[in-house]
C-alpha positions as CSV (number, residue, x, y, z in Angstrom):
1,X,31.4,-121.1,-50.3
2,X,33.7,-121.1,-53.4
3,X,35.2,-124.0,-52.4
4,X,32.0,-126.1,-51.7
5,X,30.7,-124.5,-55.5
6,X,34.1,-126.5,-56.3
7,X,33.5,-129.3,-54.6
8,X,29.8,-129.7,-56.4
9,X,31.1,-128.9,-59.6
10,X,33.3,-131.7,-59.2
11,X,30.9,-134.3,-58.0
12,X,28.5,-133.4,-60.8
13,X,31.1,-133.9,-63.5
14,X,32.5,-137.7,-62.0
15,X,28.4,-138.1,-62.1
16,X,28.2,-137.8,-65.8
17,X,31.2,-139.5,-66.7
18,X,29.8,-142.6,-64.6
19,X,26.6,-142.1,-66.3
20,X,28.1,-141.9,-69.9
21,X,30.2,-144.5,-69.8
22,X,27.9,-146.6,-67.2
23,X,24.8,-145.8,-69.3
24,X,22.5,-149.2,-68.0
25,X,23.9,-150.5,-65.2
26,X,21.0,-148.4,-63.0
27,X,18.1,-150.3,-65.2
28,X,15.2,-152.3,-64.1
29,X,15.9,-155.6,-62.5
30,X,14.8,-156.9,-65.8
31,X,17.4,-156.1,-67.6
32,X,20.3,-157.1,-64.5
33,X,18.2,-160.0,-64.9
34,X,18.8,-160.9,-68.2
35,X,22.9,-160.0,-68.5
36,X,22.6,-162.6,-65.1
37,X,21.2,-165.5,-67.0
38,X,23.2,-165.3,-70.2
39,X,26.3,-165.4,-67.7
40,X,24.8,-168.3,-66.6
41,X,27.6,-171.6,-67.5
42,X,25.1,-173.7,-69.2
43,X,22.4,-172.2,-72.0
44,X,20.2,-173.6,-74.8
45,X,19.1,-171.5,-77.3
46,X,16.5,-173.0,-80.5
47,X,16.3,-170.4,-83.2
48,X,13.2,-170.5,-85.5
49,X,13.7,-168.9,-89.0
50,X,9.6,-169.4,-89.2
51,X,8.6,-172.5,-89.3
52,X,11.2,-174.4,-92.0
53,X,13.8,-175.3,-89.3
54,X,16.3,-173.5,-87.4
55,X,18.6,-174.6,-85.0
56,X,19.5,-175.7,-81.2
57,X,22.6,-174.2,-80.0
58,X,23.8,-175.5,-76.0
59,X,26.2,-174.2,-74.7
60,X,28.8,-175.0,-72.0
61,X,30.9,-172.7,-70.4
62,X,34.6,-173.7,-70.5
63,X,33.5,-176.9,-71.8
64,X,32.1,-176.4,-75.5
65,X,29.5,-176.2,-77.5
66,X,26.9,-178.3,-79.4
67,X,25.0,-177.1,-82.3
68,X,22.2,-178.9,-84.4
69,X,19.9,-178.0,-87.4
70,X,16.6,-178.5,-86.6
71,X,13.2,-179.7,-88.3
72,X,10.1,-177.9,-88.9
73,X,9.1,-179.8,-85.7
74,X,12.1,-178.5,-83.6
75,X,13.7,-182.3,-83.9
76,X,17.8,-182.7,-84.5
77,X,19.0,-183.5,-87.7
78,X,21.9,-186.3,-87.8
79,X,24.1,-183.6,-88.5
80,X,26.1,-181.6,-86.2
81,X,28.5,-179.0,-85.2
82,X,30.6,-179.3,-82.0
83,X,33.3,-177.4,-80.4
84,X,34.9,-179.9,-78.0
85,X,37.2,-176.8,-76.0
86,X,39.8,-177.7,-78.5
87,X,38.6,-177.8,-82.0
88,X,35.9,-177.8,-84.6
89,X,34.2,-181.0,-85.6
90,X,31.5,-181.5,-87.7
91,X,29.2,-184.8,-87.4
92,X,28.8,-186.8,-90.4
93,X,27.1,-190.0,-89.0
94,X,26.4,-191.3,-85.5
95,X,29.6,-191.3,-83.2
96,X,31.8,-190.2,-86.5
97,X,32.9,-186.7,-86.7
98,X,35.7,-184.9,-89.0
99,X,37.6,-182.3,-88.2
100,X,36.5,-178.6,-89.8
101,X,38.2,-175.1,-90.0
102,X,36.8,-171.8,-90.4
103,X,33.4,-172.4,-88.4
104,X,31.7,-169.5,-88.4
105,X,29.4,-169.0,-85.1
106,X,25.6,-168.1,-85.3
107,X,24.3,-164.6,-84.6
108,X,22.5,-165.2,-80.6
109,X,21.6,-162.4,-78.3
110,X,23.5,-162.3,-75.4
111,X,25.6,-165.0,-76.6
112,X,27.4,-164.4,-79.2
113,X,26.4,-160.9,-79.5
114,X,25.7,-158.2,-76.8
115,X,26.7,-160.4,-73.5
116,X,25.7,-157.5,-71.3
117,X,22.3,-155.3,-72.4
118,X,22.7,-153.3,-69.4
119,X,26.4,-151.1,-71.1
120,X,24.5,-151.2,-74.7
121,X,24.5,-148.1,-75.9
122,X,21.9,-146.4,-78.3
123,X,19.3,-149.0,-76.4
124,X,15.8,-148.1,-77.5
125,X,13.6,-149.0,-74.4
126,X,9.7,-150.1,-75.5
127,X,8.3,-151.3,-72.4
128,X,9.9,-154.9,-71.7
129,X,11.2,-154.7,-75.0
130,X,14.8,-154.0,-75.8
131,X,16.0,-153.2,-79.1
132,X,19.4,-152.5,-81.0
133,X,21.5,-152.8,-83.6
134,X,24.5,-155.1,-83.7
135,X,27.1,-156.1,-87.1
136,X,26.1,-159.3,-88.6
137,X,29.1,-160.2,-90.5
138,X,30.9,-162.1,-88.2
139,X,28.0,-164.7,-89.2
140,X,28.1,-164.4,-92.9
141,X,29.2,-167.4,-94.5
142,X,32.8,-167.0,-96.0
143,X,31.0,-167.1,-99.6
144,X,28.7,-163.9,-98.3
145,X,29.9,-159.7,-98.8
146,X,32.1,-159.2,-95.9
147,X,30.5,-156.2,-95.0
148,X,26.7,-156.1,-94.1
149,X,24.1,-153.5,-93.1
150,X,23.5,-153.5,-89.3
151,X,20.8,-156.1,-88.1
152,X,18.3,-154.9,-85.6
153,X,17.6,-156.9,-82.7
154,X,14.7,-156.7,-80.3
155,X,14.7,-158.5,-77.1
156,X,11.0,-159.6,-75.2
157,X,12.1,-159.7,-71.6
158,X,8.1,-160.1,-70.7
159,X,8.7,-164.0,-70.1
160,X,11.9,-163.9,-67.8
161,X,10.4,-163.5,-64.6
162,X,7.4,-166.1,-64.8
163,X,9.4,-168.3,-67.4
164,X,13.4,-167.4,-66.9
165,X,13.4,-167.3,-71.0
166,X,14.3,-164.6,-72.7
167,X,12.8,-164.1,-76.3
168,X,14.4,-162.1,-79.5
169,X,13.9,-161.3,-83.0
170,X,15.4,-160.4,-86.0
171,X,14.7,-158.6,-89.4
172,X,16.9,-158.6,-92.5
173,X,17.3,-159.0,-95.8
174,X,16.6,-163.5,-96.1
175,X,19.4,-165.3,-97.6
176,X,22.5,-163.4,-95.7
177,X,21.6,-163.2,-92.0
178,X,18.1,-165.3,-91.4
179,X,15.9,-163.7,-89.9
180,X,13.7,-165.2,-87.1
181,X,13.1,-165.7,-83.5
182,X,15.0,-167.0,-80.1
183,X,14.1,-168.4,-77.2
184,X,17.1,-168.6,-74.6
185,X,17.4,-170.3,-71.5
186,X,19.6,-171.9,-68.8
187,X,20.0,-175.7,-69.8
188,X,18.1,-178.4,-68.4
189,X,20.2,-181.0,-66.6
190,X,19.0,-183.5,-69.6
191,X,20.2,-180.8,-71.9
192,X,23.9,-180.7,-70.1
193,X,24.3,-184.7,-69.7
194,X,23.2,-184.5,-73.3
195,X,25.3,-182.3,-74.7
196,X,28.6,-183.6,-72.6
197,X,28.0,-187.0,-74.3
198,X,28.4,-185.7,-77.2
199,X,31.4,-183.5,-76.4
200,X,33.2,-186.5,-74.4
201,X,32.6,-188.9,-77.9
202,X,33.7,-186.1,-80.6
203,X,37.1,-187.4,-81.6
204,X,38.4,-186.1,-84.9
205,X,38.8,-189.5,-88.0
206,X,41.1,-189.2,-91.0
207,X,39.0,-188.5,-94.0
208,X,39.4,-189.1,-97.6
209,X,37.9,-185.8,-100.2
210,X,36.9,-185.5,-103.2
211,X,36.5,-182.5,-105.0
212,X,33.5,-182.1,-107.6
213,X,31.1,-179.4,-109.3
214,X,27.9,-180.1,-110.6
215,X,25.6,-178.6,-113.1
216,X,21.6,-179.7,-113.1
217,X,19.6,-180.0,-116.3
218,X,16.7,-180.5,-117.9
219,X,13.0,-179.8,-118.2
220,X,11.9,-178.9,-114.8
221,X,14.8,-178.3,-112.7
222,X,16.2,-175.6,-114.8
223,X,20.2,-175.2,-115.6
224,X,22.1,-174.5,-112.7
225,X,25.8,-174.8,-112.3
226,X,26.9,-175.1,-108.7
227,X,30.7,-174.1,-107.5
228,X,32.9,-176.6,-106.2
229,X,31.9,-178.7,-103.1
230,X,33.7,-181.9,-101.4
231,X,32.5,-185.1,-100.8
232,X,34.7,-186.4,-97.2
233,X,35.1,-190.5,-96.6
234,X,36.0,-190.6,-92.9
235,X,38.2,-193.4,-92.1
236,X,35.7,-194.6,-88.6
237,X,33.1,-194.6,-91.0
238,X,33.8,-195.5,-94.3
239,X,30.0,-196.6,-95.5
240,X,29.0,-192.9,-94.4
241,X,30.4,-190.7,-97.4
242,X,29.1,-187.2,-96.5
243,X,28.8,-184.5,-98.7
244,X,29.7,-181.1,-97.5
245,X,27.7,-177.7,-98.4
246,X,28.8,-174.2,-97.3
247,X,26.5,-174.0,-94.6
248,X,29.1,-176.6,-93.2
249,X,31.0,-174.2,-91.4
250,X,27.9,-172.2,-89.5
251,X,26.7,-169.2,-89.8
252,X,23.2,-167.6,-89.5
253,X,22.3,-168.2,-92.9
254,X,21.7,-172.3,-91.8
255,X,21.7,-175.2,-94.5
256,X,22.9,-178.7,-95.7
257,X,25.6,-179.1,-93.5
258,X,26.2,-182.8,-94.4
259,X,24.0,-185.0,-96.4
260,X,24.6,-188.4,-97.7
261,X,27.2,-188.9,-100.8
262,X,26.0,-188.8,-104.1
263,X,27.8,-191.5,-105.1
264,X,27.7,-195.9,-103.7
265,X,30.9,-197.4,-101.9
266,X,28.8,-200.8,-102.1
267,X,31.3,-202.4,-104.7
268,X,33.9,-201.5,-102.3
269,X,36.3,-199.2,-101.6
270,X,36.0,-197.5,-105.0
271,X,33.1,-195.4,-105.3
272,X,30.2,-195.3,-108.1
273,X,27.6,-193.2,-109.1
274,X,24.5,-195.1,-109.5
275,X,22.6,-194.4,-113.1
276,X,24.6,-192.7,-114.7
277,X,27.0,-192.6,-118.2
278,X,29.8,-190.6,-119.0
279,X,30.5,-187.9,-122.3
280,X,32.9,-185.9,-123.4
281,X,31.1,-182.9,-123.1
282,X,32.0,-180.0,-120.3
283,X,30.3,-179.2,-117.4
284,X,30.2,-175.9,-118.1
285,X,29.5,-176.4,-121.9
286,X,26.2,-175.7,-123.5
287,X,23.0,-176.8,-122.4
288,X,22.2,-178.5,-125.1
289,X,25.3,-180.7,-125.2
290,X,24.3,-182.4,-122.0
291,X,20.7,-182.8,-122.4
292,X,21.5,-185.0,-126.0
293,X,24.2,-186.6,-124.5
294,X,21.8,-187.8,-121.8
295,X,19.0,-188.2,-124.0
296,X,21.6,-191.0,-126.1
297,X,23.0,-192.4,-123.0
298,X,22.8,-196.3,-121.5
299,X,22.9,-195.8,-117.9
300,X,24.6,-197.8,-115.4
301,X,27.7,-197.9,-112.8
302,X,30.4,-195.2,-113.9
303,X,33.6,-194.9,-111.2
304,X,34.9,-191.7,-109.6
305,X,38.2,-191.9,-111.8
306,X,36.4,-190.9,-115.0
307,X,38.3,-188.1,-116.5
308,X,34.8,-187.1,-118.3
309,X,31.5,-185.8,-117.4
310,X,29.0,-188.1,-115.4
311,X,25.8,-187.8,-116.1
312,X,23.4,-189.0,-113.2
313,X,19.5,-189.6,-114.3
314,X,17.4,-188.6,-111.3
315,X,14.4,-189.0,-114.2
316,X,12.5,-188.2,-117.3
317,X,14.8,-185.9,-119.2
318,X,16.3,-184.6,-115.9
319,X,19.8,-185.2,-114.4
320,X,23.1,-184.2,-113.2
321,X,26.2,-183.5,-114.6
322,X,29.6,-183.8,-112.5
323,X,32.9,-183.1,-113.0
324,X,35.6,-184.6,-110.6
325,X,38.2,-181.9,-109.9
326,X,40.1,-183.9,-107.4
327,X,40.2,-186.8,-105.3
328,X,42.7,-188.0,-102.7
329,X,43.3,-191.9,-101.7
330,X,43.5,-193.2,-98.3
331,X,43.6,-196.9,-97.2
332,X,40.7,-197.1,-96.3
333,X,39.1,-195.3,-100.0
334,X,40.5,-195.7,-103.4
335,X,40.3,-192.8,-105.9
């Protein structure tokens, strides 16, 4: 008898250790569901910040990734990042990509996040809906705090049976972690031929930088002095200067990634900024400096290699001042 109270006793105990550390892996189909399709080896994911455009995010097991801003009406920009199984590259005009380090990846449940639902522990169970708390930081931009309060995350699983798409949400404080919602999904097949065109064409080009900082000024815009940013010429296409913003290397917090130059390569391989007219005055000098300066100046073509301040009219009493901070020549672009 003693030794079948034993016997129990231990039975009982390897019971709770399975279900401590093995919390979920008894839960409704749903949820067995769900870990099964984000194992699945192709997904496509749109995130929608609410309304102002988001992103699509594909994904291909062993293969790579592809990962585009989005519109208002859920259209690609030009723009893209891409992770080809071998490196980072960032799309700055059709067929032209460079190559970029430090790429961040966005926050996605059951992606990038919380693969497997069913071993999450402190799961709060509402029905169909599944919700948790995960660290954002690893989604921060580099220019963000490091260290962020917990984002909670609540999964719909209502559609995955009649729809095999799950749906999540967000909350947090706007500008470090977006918040919004997700709709995730195997890929279509146009979605996977899609996305390995892209991967298959995303070879790395040689590119030319330039180095600036800019201050805005006047009446309406406001005074605004912006930290450094870079301006990249890629040598397989030259006539497609691309400025880069921070949001250039991902994260959840999506923006510019790459938008045209500010500046004309029209005259040649020398670049110009269009409108404008140099003084002596500082980027980072008074106000008031500028805005005489510009109200005295006789606008035209000023080139790159100006050691002073360029002052770009984008109007009445409005424009831009920018400093160059560096600039490197390539044969294909002359500082």
């Amino acid at each position: 008898m003693r030794l079948h109270a034993v016997l129990l006793g231990v039975v009982l105990a390897a019971l709770a250790g399975w279900l401590l550390f093995w919390p979920r892996e008894d839960h409704p189909d749903l949820v067995r569901a769900r870990d099964s399709l984000v194992a699945s080896d192709a997904l496509v994911v749109r995130f929608d910040p609410g309304g102002v455009g988001g992103y699509r995010f594909v994904s291909l097991k062993d293969e790579g990734w592809l990962w585009e801003r989005t519109d208002a009406d859920g259209e690609p920009y030009p723009d893209a990042l891409v992770f080809n199984g071998d490196q980072h590259l960032l799309r700055v005009a059709d067929s032209c990509y460079i190559p970029i380090l430090d790429v961040r990846s966005p926050l996605i449940p059951g992606i990038t996040v919380v693969p497997r639902l069913s071993r999450q522990p402190d799961l709060d169970e509402q029905g169909e809906h599944y919700i948790y708390a995960v660290a954002p930081g690893f989604a921060a931009r580099s220019d963000y705090p490091s260290s962020l309060p917990d984002l909670e995350v609540t999964e719909d699983l209502s559609t995955l049976r009649a729809e095999a798409t799950i749906l999540a949400s967000t909350g947090s404080d706007p500008g470090y972690i977006w918040r919004g919602s997700y709709s995730i999904a195997r890929a279509t097949p146009a979605d996977i031929s899609g996305a390995r065109a892209v991967l298959a064409s995303a070879r790395p080009s040689g590119y030319a930088e330039i180095v600036l900082r800019e201050r805005v000024f006047g009446n309406i815009i406001g005074n605004i002095i912006s930290e450094p940013s870079s301006v990249v010429v890629a040598e397989d296409c030259p006539d497609h200067p691309a400025r880069l913003w921070p949001g250039s290397r991902g994260g959840q917090a999506e923006g510019l990634r790459a938008t045209p130059a500010p500046f004309d390569l029209s005259h040649g391989l020398t670049p110009v900024f269009r409108n404008s007219a140099t003084t002596s005055a500082s980027v980072r000098g008074p106000v008031e400096y500028l805005t005489r300066a510009f109200a005295d100046a006789s606008f035209g073509d000023v080139p790159i290699t100006t050691t002073d301040t360029i002052l770009v009219n984008r109007g009445p009493y409005n424009g831009v001042a920018i400093g160059i901070i560096s600039c490197t020549s390539r044969p294909w672009f002359h500082c």
